[in-house]
C-alpha positions as CSV (number, residue, x, y, z in Angstrom):
1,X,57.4,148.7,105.5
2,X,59.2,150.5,108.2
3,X,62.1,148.5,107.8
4,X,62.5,148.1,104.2
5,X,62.4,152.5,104.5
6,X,65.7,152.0,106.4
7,X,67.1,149.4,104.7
8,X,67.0,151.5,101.9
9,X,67.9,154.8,103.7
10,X,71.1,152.4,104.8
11,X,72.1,151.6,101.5
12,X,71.8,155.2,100.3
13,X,73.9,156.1,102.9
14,X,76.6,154.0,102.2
15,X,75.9,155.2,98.3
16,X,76.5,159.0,99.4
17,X,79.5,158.1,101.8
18,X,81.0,156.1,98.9
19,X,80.9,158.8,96.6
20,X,81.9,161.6,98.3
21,X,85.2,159.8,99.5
22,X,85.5,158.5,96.1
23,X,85.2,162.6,95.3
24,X,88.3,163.3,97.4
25,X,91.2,161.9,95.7
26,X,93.1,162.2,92.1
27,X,94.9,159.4,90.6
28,X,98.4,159.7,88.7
29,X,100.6,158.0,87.0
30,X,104.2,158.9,86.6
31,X,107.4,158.2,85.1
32,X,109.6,160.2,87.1
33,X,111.7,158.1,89.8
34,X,109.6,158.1,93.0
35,X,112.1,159.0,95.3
36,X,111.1,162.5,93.6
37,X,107.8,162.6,92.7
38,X,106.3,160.3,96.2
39,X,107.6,163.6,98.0
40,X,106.1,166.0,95.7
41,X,102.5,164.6,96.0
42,X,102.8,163.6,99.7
43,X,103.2,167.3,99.9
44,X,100.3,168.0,97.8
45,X,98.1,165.9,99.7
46,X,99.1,167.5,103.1
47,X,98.2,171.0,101.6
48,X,95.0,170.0,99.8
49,X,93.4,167.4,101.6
50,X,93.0,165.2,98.4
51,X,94.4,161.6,98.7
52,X,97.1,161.0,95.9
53,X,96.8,157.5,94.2
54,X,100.1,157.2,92.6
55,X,101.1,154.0,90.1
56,X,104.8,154.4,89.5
57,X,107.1,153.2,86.5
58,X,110.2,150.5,87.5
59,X,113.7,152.0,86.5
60,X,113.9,149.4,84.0
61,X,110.7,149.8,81.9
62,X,110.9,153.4,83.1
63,X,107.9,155.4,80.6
64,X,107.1,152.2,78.7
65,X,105.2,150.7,81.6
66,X,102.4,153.3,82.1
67,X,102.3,154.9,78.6
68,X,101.0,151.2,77.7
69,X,98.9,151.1,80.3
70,X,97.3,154.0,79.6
71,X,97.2,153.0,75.9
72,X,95.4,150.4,77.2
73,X,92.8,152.4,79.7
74,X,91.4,154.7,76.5
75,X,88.0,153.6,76.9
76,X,87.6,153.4,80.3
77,X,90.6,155.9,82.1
78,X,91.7,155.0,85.6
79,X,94.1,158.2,86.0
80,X,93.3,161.2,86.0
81,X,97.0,162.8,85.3
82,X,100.2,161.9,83.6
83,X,103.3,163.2,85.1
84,X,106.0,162.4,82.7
85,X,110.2,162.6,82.7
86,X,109.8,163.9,79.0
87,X,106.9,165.2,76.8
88,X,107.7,162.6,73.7
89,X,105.3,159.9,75.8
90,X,102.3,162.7,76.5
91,X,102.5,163.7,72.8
92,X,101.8,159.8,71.8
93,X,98.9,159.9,74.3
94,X,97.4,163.3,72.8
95,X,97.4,162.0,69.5
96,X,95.6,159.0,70.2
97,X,93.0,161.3,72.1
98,X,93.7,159.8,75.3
99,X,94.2,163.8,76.9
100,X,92.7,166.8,77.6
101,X,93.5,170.3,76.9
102,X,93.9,171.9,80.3
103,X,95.5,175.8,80.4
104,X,97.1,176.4,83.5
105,X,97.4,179.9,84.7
106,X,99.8,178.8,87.3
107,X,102.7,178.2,84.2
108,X,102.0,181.3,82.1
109,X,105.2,182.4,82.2
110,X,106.9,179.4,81.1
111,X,108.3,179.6,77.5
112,X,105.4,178.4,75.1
113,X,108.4,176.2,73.0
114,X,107.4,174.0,76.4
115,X,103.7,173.7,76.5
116,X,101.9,172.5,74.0
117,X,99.7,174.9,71.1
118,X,96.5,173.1,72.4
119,X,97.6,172.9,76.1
120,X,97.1,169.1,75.9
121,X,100.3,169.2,78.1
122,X,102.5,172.0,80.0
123,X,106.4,171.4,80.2
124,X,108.0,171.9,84.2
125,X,111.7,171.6,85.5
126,X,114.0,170.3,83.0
127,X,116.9,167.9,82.9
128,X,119.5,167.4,80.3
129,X,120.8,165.0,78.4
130,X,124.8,164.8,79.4
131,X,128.0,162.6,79.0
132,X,129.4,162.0,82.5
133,X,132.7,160.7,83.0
134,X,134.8,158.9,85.1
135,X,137.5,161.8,86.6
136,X,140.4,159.0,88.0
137,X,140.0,157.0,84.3
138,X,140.4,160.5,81.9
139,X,143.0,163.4,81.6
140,X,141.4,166.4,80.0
141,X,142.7,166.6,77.0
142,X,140.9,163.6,75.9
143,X,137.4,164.7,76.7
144,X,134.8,164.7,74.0
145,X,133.1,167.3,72.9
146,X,130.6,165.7,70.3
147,X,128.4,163.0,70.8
148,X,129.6,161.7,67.6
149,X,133.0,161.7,69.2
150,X,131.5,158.3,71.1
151,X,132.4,156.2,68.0
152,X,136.1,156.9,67.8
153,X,138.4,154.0,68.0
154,X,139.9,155.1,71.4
155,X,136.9,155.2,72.8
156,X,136.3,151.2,72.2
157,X,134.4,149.6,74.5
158,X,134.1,152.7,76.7
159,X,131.0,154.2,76.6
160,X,127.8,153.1,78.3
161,X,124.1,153.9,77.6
162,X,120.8,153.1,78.7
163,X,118.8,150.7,76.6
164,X,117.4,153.1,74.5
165,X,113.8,151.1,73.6
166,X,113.3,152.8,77.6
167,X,113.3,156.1,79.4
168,X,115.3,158.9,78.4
169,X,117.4,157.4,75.8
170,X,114.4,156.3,73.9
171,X,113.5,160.6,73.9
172,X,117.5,161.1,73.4
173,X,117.6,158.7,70.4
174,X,114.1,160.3,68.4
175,X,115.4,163.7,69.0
176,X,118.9,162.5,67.2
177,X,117.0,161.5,64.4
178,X,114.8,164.3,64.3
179,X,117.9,166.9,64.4
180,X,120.1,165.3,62.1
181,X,117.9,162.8,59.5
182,X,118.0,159.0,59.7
183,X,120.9,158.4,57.3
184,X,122.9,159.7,59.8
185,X,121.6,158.8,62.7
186,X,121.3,155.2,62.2
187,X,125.1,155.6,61.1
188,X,125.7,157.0,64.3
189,X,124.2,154.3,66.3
190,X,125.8,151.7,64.0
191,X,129.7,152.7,64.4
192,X,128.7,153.0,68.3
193,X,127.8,149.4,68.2
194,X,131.0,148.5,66.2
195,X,132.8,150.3,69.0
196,X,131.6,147.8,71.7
197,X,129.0,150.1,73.4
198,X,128.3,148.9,76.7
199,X,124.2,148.9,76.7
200,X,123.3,149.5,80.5
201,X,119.7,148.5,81.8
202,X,119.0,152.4,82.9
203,X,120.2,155.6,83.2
204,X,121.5,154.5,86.8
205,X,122.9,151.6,85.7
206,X,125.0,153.9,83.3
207,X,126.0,156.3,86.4
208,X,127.1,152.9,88.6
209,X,129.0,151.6,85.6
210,X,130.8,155.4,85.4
211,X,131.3,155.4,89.2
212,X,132.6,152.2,89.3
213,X,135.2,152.7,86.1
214,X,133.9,149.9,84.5
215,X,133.6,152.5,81.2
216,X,135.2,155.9,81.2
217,X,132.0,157.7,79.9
218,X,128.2,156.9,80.2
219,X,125.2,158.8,78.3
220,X,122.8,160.2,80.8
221,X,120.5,162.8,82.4
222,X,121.6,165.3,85.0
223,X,119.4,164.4,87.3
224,X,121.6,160.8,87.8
225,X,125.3,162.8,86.9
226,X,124.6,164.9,90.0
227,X,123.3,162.7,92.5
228,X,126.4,161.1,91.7
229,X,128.5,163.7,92.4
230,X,126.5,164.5,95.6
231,X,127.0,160.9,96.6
232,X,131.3,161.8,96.3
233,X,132.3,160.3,93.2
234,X,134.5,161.8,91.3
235,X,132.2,162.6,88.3
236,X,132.6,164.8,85.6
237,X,129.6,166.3,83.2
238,X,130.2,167.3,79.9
239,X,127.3,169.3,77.9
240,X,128.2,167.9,74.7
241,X,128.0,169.9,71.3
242,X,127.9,172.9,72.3
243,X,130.5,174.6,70.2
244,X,129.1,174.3,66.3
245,X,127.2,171.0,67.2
246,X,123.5,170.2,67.4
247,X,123.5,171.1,70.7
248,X,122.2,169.3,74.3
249,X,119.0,167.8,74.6
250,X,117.0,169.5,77.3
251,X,114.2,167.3,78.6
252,X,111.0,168.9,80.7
253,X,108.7,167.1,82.7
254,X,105.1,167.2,81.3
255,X,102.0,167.0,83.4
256,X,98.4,166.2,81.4
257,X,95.1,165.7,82.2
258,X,93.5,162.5,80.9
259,X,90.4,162.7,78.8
260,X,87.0,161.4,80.9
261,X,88.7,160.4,84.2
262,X,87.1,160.2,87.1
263,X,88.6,163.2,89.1
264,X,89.6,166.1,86.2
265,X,88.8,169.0,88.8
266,X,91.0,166.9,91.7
267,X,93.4,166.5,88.3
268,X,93.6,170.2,87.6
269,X,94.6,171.3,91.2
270,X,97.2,168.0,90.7
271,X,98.7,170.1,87.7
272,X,98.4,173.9,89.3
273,X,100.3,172.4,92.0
274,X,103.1,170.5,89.6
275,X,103.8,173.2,87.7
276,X,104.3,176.1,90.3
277,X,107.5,177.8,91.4
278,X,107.1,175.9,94.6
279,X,107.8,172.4,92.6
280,X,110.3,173.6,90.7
281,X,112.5,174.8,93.5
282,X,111.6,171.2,95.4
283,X,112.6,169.6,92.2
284,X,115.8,171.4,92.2
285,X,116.9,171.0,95.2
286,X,116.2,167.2,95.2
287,X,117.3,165.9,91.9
288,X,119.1,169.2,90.0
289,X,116.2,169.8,87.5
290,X,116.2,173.3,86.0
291,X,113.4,175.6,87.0
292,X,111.2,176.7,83.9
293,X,109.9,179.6,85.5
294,X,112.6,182.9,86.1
295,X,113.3,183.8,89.7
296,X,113.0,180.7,91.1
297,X,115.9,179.7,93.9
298,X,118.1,176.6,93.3
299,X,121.3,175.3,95.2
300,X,124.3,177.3,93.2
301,X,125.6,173.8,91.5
302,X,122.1,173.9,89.3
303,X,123.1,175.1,85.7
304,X,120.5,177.5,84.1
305,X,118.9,177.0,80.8
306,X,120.1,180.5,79.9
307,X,124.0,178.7,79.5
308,X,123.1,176.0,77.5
309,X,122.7,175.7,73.8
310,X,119.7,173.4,73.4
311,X,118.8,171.0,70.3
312,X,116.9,172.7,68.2
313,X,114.1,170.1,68.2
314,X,110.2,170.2,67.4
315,X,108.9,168.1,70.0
316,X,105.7,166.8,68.0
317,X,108.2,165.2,65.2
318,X,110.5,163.8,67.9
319,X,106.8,162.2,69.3
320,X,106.0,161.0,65.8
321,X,109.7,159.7,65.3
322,X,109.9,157.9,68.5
323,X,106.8,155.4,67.2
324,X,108.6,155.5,63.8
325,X,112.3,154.2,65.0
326,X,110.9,151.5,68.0
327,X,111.3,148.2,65.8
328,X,115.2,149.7,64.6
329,X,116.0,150.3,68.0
330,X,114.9,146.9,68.8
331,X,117.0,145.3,66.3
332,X,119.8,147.5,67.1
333,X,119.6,146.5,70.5
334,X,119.5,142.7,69.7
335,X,122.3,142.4,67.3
């Protein structure tokens, strides 16, 4: 009897031990680029003590990857936070009840067009959408000014873009839609195909091209235009539409809890942590994203949201259009 009493005191041992590891860590998964975000939560373990398990998208299925995974999780959630490049992806999670409203104290001085009514997700350093160009291939007189300038016959078979069924250009493409009605649009998209678009595999596939004057102009976020400029190549960014246009699509990361996971107090520290001053400032400094929050130091080449005209968009329609537009952008992809 004596031993089966410590047999069993054994196994509860191990039962506690197990749990109360299993207590200290938080799962995520992200979109953003993990030469960024590894650093960030590396960071947040050495502050908090809570192990970060991090599952990371690829470049080239970059937000399809764990958006379908966690699609796929519903009923039984292995993550306990989304960190995502743009909020189009956390909006298709929240409407298929996959989140959790959380309401962050640390972000409430961020502008509520960022952060959702319900607080199902809070918006953090920004990137924009951007036409970068190749500086030895372009004199500037030439340089475009619209986005609908992309289709003009001098342009042929000098433009490149991501693949827009991924990423960025996916966002980019529902918001285009969303500001300016399908009709035109889908014209849009069309003439850029009769003009010999170059369709890149990623947004860093469209700086190399750029860098490497294989095309003269290439769609993407500043994020990739100024790491290639800090990298020495002679890069130019153009904010396009900013003069009568629709404007420049500004993109902010979101950060979400998801709904019964296994860590949501480890996931709510996660988020107080991704949306402070303190990330933002990290996030500036190592990719150019624009702080949300006022005061918050940058390196001087950073541009503030405050000189930018923005897209007017509603980002719940751009979610809802994004699911809406996926088979056209297929087809316009294949053909």
């Amino acid at each position: 009897m004596k031993s089966l009493i410590l047999k069993i005191a054994f196994l509860i041992s191990l039962i506690t031990t197990g749990c109360t590891d299993n207590s200290n860590i938080v799962v995520v998964y992200t979109t953003v680029d993990q030469i960024f975000s590894e650093p960030i939560l590396k960071e947040f373990e050495s502050q908090t003590g809570i192990t970060v398990k991090a599952v990371y998208d690829t470049e080239e299925t970059k937000s399809t990857g764990v958006l379908n995974r966690l699609i796929a999780e519903k009923d039984n959630p292995q993550s306990d936070v989304f960190w995502s490049g743009d909020p189009v992806r956390t909006i298709v999670l929240k409407n298929k009840g996959i989140t959790l409203p959380y309401q962050s104290a640390v972000a409430n001085d961020i502008d509520k067009v960022f952060i959702d009514p319900e607080y199902h997700w809070t918006g953090f350093s920004a990137r924009a959408r951007v036409l970068i160009y190749n500086k030895n291939l372009l004199k500037p007189e030439n340089i475009p000014l619209s986005i609908f300038d992309l289709t003009k016959e001098q342009y042929r078979g000098k433009v490149a873009i991501a693949n827009p069924l991924f990423g960025t250009t996916t966002f980019h493409m529902a918001a285009l839609f969303t500001a300016v009605g399908d009709e035109q649009a889908k014209q849009f998209l069309a003439d850029l195909k009769s003009n010999d678009v170059v369709i890149a595999t990623s947004n860093g596939d469209v700086k190399k091209r750029v860098v490497r004057g294989e095309v003269i102009f290439g769609l993407t976020d500043t994020d990739d235009a100024y790491e290639a400029i800090k990298e020495g190549a002679e890069i130019g960014i153009i904010f396009l539409d900013q003069q009568m246009g629709i404007g420049s699509l500004i993109i902010p990361n979101t950060v979400n809890l998801i709904k019964n996971s296994p860590h949501t107090e480890n996931g709510k520290k996660l988020m107080d942590f991704l949306l402070s001053k303190e990330t933002e400032s990290k996030l500036a400094k190592s990719c150019a994203q624009m702080p949300l929050h006022k005061g918050v130091e940058t390196s001087k080449n950073i541009p503030s949201l405050d000189n930018i005209i923005p897209m007017n968009i509603d980002y719940e329609k751009a979610a809802q259009k994004l699911e809406d537009i996926q088979n056209y952008l297929k087809k316009w992809v294949e053909n």
